[in-house]
C-alpha positions, 0 to 999 in steps of 0.5 A: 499833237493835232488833238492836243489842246483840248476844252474841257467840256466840264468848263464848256457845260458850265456855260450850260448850267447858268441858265435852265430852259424850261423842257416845253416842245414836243414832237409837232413843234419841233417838227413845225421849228424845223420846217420854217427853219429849212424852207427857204432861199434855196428852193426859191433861187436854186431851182434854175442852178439844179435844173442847169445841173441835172435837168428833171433829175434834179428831183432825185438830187432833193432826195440825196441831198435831203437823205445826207442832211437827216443822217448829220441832223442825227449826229448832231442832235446828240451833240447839241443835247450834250454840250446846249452851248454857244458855238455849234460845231465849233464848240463841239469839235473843241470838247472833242478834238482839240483845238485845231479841228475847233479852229479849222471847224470855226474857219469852215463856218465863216464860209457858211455863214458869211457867204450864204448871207451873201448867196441869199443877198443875190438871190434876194437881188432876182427876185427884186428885179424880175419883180420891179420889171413885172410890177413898173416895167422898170429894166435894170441893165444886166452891168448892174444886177449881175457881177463879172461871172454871170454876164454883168458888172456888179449886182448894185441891189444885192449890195444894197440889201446886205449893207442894209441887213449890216446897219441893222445888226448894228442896231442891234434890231430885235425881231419878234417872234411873231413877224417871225412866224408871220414870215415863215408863214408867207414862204409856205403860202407862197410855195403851196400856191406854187405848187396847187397851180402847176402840178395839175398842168403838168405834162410828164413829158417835160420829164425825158431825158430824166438825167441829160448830163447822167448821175454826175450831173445829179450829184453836181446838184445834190451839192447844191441844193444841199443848201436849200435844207441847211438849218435843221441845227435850228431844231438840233439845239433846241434839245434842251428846250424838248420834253423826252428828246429821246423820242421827239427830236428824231420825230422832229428832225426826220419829221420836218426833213421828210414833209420839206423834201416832199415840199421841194419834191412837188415844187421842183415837179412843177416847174418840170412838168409846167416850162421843163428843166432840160439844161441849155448847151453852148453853140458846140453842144457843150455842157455850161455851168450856172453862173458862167458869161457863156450860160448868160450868153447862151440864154440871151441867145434864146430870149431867156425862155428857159427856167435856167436862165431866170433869177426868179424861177418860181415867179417866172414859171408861174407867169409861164403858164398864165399866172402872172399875178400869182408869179407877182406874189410869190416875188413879192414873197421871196422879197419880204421874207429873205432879207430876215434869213441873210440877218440870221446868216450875219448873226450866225457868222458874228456868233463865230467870230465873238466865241472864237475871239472869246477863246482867244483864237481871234483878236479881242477886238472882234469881241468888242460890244458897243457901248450904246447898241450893246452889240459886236460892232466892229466885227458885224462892221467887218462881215458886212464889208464881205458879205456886201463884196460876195453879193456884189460880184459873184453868182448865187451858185457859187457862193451856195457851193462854197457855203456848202462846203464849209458847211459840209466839213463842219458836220463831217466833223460833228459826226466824228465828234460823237463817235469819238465821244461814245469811246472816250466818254461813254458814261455821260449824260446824253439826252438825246442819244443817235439810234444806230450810232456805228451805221448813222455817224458813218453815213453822216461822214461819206454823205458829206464826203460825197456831196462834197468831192461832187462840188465843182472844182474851183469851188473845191480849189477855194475851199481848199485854199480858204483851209491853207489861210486858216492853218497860216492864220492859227500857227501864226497868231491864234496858236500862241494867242489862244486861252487854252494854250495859255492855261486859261479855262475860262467859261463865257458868260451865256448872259452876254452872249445872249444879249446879242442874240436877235429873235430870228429863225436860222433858215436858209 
């Protein structure tokens, strides 16, 4: 039966019960945990992709792409309130819908994490090029900082990043909680100063055509730029750790959603008003996708003079327009602070892999600690091989398009989750209960569904491809393999699991 197999979520709340956090965060906390957590690679490097997309209408993709992430932030903030346990969606979907939506849910986050960390590693390569060129005059041959989609061979620093950010799990480095805040601090800095030099220059008619390539267009970069908000759960798990959840995670939540979709707003306003946004066409007027040899041809053809072809956006804009000191800051910005996001993307991915190895559904070697760094060595190893891979050869548009629907299918499945569990389990405690559950739980589902359908369609092809792997993989070993299916209920050692755990905020 395909929702047979369940955990017991009794077993799974045990977890919860080692360990008691002191409720100690209100409403602006949350609300400032979730503005760092959100504010991040995707507004610096997703810019050019947006605009390619949808020109000037990329400002309304904020808006949807902002709108479906607050209705799933909800559904998920009930769910993390409930079930304050390793594993998010994976967990969850185990408590709720058996274990094959769990494995499939897990297999859909090894999309998220592992290829974001690779989408930040490329973007994380532009930045540090335009910045190299910018500062030494140094020009790296576009063969070695593009892989084979985008115009070049293979992108040798983003390669270079993740196989650092891989050695560094390893170690198992501990950032503090202030360089944290530091680094936070440095991306809103960077981005306020962006926004405080062009929006007084702009000119409103950079903004006609609004919507060059119509509303298809705009959803094409509402999937996108869904990435640039991913992070929000950083503030939906830490419902545990809030005084009255019942009222300050929504004021958190739509808090923090509300002041990075005005943040974005005003950003992407100023690179409409400032160099334009309108997308580049080929030869024969036809459209071109981001990322593509033809978009690197056509962009060589017009001496990269548009916001689109750049890999650095904001920098780029702002040496546009006369700043090139400040465009200097905000590159140098980008580079310090992203490579920490593409560690809390390998942590998140190892996070995966180590519960669903602890259930068995994975090889017991993944859960393997080293016995000198007390980390998961051999399967941080195995992600940092592919996160490396992803950096090294394909564009950041793509791998944030994959990411995003993995990630997609993961919240499609949370909301479902919890409209399950007001059925099947209406008497259980919830600190934190979704307002409107039977209008926002459906929302959260058709927002995904529609974001989602919008993605292009080989990005669709290889999710769908990855998803048939997933169903090989599960029957053939994970299905047999499997606690649960073997009558082990065990519950993992929170304490463990939290020795891994690196203090770096989950930001995109």
């Amino acid at each position: 039966m395909i929702f047979g197999r369940i955990k017991p979520l009794d077993a799974i709340l045990a977890t919860a019960e080692k360990k008691s956090l002191h409720r100690s965060l209100g409403a602006f906390q949350l609300t400032m945990l979730g503005i760092g957590a959100v504010i991040g690679t995707g507004i610096f490097v997703l810019t050019a992709e947006a605009a390619q997309k949808a020109g000037p209408g990329m400002m309304l993709s904020f808006v949807i792409a902002g709108f479906v992430c607050g209705v799933a932030a909800l559904c998920y903030a009930e769910m993390a309130s409930m079930v304050p346990v390793a594993g998010s969606a994976y967990t969850y979907s185990y408590a709720v819908m058996g274990e094959l939506v769990a494995w499939m849910v897990g297999w859909a986050l090894i999309l998220e994490y592992a290829i974001a960390a690779g989408a930040v590693s490329v973007g994380w390569s532009g930045y540090f090029i335009g910045w190299l060129n910018s500062s030494f005059h140094i020009s790296i041959p576009y063969a070695l900082v593009r892989g084979p989609f985008d115009g070049g061979m293979i992108n040798v620093p983003a390669m270079l990043i993740a196989a650092a950010v891989t050695a560094l799990l390893i170690k198992g480095t501990k950032e503090s909680a202030t360089v944290n805040a530091v680094l936070v601090g440095v991306k809103i800095i960077a981005l306020t100063m962006f926004i405080i030099l062009t929006i007084p220059v702009i000119q409103t008619g950079k903004f006609t055509p609004f919507a060059p390539l119509g509303f298809a267009g705009i959803s094409g970069a509402a999937a996108s730029i869904f990435f640039a908000y991913v992070g929000f759960d950083a503030v939906s798990t830490a419902a545990e750790e809030t005084k009255n959840p019942q009222r300050n995670m929504p004021i958190g939540l739509i808090g923090s959603l509300a002041i990075c979709t005005i943040f974005y707003l005003l950003v992407a306003a100023g690179v409409i008003g400032t160099v334009g946004a309108q997308p580049v066409f080929g030869p024969g007027n036809e459209v071109l996708a981001p990322g593509t040899p033809a978009l690197a041809e056509a962009c060589t053809a017009i001496q990269e003079q548009a916001v689109v072809c750049s890999k650095e956006a904001l920098a780029w804009t702002l040496r546009q327009v006369g700043y090139p000191f400040v465009g200097w800051l905000v590159g140098a910005a980008a580079i310090i602070a992203l490579p920490s996001v593409i560690l809390m993307m390998m942590f998140g991915q190892t996070r995966i892999f180590f519960v669903m190895s602890r259930d068995g559904l994975l090889p017991e070697v993944f859960s393997k600690v080293h016995p000198r760094f007390h980390t998961p060595h051999v399967i941080t190893i195995l992600t940092g091989i592919f996160v490396t891979l992803f950096a090294a050869f394909f564009p950041v548009g793509l791998l944030a398009d994959v990411s995003n629907s993995g990630t997609l299918f993961a919240f499609a499945a949370v909301s479902v989750a919890v409209l399950v569990l007001r059925r099947t389990d209406a008497t259980r405690h919830r600190p934190f209960r979704t307002p409107a559950i039977y209008l926002i739980a459906p929302l959260s589902i058709l927002g995904c569904v529609y974001l989602f359908y919008s993605l292009d369609m080989k990005t669709k092809t290889l999710f769908l491809a990855w998803a048939v792997v997933g169903l090989i993989v599960y029957f053939l070993y994970s299905r047999r393999s499997s606690h649960v299916g073997r009558g082990i209920v065990d519950v993992p050692e929170h304490e463990a699991y939290e020795e891994l755990k690196p203090e770096v905020p989950g930001t995109h």
